[in-house]
N, CA and C atoms as a LAMMPS dump frame, in Angstrom:
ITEM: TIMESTEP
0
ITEM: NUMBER OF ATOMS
243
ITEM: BOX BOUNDS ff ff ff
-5.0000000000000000e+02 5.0000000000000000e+02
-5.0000000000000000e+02 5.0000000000000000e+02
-5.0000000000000000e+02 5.0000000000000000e+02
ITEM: ATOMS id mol type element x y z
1 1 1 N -358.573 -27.244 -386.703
2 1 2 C -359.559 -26.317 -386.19
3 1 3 C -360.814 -26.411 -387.055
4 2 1 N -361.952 -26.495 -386.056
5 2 2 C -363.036 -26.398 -387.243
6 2 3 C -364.175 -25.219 -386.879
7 3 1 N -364.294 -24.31 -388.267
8 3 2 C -365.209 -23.344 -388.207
9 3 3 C -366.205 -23.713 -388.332
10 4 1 N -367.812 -23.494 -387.53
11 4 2 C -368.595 -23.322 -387.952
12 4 3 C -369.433 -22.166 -388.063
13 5 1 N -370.149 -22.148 -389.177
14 5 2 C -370.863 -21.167 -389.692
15 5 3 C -372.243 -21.183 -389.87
16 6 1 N -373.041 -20.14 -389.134
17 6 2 C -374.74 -20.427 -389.148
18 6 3 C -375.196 -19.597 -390.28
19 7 1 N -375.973 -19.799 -391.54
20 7 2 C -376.591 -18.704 -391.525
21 7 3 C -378.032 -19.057 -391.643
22 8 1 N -378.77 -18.412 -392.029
23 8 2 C -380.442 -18.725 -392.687
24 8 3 C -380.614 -18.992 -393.745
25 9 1 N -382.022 -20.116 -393.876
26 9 2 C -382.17 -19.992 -395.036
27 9 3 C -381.663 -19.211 -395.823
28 10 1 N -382.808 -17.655 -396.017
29 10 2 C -382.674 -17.123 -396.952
30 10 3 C -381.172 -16.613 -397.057
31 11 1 N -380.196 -16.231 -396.643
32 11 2 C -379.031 -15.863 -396.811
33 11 3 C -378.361 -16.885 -397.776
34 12 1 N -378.664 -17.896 -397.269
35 12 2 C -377.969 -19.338 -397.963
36 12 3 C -378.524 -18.993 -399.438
37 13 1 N -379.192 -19.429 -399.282
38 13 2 C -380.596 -19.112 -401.072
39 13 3 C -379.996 -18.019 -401.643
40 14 1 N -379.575 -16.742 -400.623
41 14 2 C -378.929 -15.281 -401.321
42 14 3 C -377.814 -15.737 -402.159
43 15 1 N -376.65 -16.611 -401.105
44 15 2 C -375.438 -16.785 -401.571
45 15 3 C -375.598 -17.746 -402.598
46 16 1 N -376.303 -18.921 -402.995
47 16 2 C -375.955 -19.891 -403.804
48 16 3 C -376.6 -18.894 -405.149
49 17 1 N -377.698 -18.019 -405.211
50 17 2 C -378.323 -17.261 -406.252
51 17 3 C -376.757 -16.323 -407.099
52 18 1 N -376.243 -15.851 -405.768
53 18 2 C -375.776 -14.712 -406.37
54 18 3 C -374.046 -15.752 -406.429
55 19 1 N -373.853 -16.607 -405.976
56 19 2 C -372.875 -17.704 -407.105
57 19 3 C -372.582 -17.948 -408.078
58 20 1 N -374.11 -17.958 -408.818
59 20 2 C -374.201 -18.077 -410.134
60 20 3 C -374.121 -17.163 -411.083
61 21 1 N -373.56 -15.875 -410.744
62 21 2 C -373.567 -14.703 -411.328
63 21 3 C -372.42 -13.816 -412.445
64 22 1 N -372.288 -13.638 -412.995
65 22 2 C -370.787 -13.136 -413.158
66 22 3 C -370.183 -12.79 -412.566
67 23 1 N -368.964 -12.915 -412.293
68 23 2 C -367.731 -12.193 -410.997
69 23 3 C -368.183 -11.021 -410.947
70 24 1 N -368.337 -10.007 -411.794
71 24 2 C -368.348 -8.482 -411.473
72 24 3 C -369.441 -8.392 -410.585
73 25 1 N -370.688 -9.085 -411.416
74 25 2 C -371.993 -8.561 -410.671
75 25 3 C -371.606 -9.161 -408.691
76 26 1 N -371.071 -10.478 -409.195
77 26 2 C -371.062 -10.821 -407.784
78 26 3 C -370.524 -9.876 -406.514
79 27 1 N -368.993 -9.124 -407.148
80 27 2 C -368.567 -8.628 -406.551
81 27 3 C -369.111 -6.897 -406.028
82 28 1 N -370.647 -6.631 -407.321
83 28 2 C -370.701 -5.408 -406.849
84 28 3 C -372.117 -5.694 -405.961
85 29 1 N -372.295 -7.019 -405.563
86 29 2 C -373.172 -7.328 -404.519
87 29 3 C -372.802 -7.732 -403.661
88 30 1 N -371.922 -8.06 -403.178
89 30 2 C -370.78 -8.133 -401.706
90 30 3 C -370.71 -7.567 -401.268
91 31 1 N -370.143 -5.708 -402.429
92 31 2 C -369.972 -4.552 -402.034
93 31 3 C -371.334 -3.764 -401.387
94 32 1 N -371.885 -4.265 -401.932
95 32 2 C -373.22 -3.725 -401.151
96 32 3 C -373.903 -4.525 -400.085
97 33 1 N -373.517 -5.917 -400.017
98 33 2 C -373.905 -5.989 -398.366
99 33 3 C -372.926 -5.84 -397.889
100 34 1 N -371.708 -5.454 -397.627
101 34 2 C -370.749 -5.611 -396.766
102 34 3 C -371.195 -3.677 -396.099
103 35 1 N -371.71 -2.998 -397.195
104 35 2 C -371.751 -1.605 -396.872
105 35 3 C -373.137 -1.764 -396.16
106 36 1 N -374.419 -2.439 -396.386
107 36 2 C -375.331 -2.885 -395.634
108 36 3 C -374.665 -2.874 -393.936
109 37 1 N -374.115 -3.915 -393.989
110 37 2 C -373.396 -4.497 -392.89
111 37 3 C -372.342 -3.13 -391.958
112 38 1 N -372.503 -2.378 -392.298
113 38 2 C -371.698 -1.032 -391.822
114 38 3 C -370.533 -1.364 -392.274
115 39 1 N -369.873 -1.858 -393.234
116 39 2 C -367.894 -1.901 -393.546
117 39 3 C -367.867 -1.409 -394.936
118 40 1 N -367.082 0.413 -394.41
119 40 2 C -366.978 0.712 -395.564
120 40 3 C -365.758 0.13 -396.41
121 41 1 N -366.627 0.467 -397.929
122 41 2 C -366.112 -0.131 -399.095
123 41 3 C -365.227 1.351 -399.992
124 42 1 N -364.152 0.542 -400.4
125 42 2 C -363.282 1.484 -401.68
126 42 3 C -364.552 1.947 -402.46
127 43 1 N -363.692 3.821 -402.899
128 43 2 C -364.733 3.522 -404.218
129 43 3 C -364.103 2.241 -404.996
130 44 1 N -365.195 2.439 -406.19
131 44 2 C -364.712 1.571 -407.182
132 44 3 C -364.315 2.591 -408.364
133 45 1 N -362.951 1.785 -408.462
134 45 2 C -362.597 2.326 -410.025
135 45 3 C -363.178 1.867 -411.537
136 46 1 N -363.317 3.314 -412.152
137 46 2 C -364.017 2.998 -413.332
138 46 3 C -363.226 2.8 -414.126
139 47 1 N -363.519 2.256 -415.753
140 47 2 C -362.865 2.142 -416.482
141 47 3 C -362.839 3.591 -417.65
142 48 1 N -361.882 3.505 -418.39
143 48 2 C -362.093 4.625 -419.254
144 48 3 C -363.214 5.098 -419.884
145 49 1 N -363.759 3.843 -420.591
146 49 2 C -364.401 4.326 -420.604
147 49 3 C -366.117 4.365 -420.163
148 50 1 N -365.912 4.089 -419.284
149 50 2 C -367.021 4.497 -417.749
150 50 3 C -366.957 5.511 -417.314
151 51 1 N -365.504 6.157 -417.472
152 51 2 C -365.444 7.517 -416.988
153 51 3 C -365.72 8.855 -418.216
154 52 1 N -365.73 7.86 -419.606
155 52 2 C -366.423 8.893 -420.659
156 52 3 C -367.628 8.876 -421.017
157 53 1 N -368.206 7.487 -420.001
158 53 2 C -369.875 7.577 -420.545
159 53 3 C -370.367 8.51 -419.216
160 54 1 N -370.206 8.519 -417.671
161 54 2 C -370.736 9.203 -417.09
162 54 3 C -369.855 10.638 -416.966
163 55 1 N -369.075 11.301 -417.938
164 55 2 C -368.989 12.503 -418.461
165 55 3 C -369.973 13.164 -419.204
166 56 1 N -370.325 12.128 -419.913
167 56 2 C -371.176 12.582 -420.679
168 56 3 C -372.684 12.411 -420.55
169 57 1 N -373.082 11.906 -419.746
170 57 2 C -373.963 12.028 -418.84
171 57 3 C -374.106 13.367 -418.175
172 58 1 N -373.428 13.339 -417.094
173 58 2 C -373.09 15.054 -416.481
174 58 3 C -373.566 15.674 -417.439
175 59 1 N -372.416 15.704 -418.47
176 59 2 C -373.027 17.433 -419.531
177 59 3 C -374.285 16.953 -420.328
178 60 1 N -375.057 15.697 -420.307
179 60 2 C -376.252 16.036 -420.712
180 60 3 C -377.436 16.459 -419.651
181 61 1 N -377.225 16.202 -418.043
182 61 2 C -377.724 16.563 -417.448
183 61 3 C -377.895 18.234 -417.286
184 62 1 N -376.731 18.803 -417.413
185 62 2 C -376.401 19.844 -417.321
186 62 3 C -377.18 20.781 -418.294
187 63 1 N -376.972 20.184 -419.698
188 63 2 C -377.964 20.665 -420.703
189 63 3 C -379.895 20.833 -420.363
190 64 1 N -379.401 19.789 -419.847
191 64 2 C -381.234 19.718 -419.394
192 64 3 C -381.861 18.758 -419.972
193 65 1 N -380.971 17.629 -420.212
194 65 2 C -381.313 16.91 -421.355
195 65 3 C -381.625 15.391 -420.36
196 66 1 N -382.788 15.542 -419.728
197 66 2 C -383.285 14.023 -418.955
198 66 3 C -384.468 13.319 -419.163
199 67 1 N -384.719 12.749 -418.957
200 67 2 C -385.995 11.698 -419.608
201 67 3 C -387.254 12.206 -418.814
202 68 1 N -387.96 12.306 -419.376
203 68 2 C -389.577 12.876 -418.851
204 68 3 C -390.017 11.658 -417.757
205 69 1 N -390.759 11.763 -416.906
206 69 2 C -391.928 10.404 -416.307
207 69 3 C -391.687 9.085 -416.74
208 70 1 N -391.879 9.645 -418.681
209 70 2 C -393.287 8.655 -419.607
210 70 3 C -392.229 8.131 -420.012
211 71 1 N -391.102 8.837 -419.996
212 71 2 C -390.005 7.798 -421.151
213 71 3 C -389.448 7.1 -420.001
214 72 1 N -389.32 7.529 -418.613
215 72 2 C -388.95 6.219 -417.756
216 72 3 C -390.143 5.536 -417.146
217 73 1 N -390.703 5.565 -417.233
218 73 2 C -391.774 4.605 -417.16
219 73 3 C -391.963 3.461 -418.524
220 74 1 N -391.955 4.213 -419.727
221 74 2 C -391.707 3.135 -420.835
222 74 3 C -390.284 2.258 -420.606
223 75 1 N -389.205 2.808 -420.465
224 75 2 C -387.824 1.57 -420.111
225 75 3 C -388.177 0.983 -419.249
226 76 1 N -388.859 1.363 -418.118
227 76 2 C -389.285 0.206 -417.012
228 76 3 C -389.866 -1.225 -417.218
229 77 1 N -391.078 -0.809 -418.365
230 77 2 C -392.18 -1.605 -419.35
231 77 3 C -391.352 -2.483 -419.75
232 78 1 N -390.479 -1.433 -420.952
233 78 2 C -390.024 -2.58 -421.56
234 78 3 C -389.154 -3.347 -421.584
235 79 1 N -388.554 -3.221 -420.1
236 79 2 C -387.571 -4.37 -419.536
237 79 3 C -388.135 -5.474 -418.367
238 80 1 N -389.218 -5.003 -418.675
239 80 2 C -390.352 -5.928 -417.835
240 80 3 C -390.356 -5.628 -416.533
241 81 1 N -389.894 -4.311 -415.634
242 81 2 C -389.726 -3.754 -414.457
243 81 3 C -390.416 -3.285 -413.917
């Protein structure tokens, strides 16, 4: 049996880009076109501690403790964004 498969350019260019990627990243960009694509996706499970850094997140939000404009606008800068 033989499949064929069309896509576009740019899709092609998408897939060979995002090939080259680390597995994770790859896989949490699948997850997001496949959810593009209307097919919902599992959450994803975090790791421990993923689940103690955005704890702690929460209770600094909670505190009131978030970055002004200027300080996200400077991380933007200085990641060249």
């Amino acid at each position: 049996m033989i499949i064929v498969c069309f896509v576009t350019r740019l899709l092609e260019e998408a897939f060979n880009t995002v090939a080259a990627l680390p597995d994770a990243r790859q896989d949490e960009l699948a997850r997001i076109m496949l959810e593009l694509a209307g097919i919902d996706q599992p959450p994803i499970q975090l790791t421990a501690e993923e689940e103690a850094d955005l704890a702690e997140a929460e209770a600094e939000v909670e505190r009131g403790e978030i970055a002004t404009p200027e300080e996200v606008r400077a991380m933007w800068v200085k990641h060249g964004l």
